[in-house]
N, C-alpha and C positions, 0 to 999 in steps of 0.2 A: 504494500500500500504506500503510496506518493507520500511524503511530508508536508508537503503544500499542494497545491494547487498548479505551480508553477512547475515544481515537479516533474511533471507531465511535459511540460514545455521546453524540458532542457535540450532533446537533440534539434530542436528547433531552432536554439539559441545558439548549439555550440554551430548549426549551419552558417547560422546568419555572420557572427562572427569569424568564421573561416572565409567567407564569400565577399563580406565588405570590407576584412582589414589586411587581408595576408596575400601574399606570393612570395615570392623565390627569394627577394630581400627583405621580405617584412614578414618572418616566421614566427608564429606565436607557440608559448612552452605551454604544458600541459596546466601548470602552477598558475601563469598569468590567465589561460580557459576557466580556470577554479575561480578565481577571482571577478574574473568578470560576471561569473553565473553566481557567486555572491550577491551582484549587483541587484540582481532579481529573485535575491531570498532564496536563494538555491544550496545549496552545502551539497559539495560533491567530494570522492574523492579521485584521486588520480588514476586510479586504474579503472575507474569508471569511467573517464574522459577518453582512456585510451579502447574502451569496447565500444564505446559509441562513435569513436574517428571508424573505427572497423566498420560496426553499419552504417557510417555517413557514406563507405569506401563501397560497400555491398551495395547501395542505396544508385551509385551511377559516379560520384563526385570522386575528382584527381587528387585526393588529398596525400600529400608526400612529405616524408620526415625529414628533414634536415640536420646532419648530427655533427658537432663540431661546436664552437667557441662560441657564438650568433647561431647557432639549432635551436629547432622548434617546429610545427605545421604549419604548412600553407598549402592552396590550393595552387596544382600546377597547370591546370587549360582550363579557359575560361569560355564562354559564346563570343565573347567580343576582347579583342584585344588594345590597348590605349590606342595605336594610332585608327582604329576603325572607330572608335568613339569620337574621336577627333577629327575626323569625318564625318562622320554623322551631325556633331554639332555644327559643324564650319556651314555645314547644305541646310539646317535648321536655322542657323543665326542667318544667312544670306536670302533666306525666300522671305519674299513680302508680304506674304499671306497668313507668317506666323506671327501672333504677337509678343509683345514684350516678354509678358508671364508666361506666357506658354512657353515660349526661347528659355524661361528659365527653370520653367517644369521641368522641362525636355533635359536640359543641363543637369538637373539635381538627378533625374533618373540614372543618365550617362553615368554620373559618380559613382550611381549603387554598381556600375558592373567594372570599375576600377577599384583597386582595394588603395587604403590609406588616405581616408578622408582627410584630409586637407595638404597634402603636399598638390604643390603646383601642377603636376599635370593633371590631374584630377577633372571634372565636369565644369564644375560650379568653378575652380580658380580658370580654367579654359574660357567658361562664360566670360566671366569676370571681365578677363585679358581681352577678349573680342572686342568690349561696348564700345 
């Protein structure tokens, strides 16, 4: 039986967080996964993070261990890669039929399929750079 409610939500979470923070340079340990799934009243332990990377792995997702100095998970293929985002936005900010907000919907979505919200090359700092 779940602990909470939230519980229930954790392989969801540890997705969400492999999907919008991590790749090849930005690998997250299993300790900082525990911590962030504290964030949402979660209390895991580690070898629990590591059987649910296993069904995140069974489930379809490129999740790859990185081991060395800087090791940890990240997802290694993604649907879109930065510079196709960056396309996509550039043909988004340049038609005249999109508006403002929507040019900046569109950007904030692009983000979610970069990982490492806010470094530069990102969606939203892309928008940004465009106006």
């Amino acid at each position: 039986m779940p602990k909470s409610f939230n519980q229930k939500l954790k392989i969801l979470y540890l997705m969400d967080v492999l999907l919008e923070r991590t790749d090849e340079e930005h690998p997250i340990t299993a300790k900082d996964m525990a911590q962030y799934l504290r964030g949402y009243g979660i209390s895991v332990e580690r070898k629990t993070i590591y059987d649910d990377i296993e069904a995140l792995r069974i489930y379809g997702l490129d999740i790859r261990n990185r081991r060395g100095k800087v090791g940890g998970f990240y997802i290694a293929n993604r649907k879109f890669q930065l510079p196709e985002v960056k396309f996509l936005m550039d043909a988004v900010q340049s038609s005249r039929f999109v508006t403002q907000k929507k040019s900046r919907t569109a950007a904030q979505t692009g983000e979610s399929c970069c990982p490492g919200s806010g470094q530069e090359a990102s969606g939203a700092a892309f928008y940004r750079a465009r106006q």
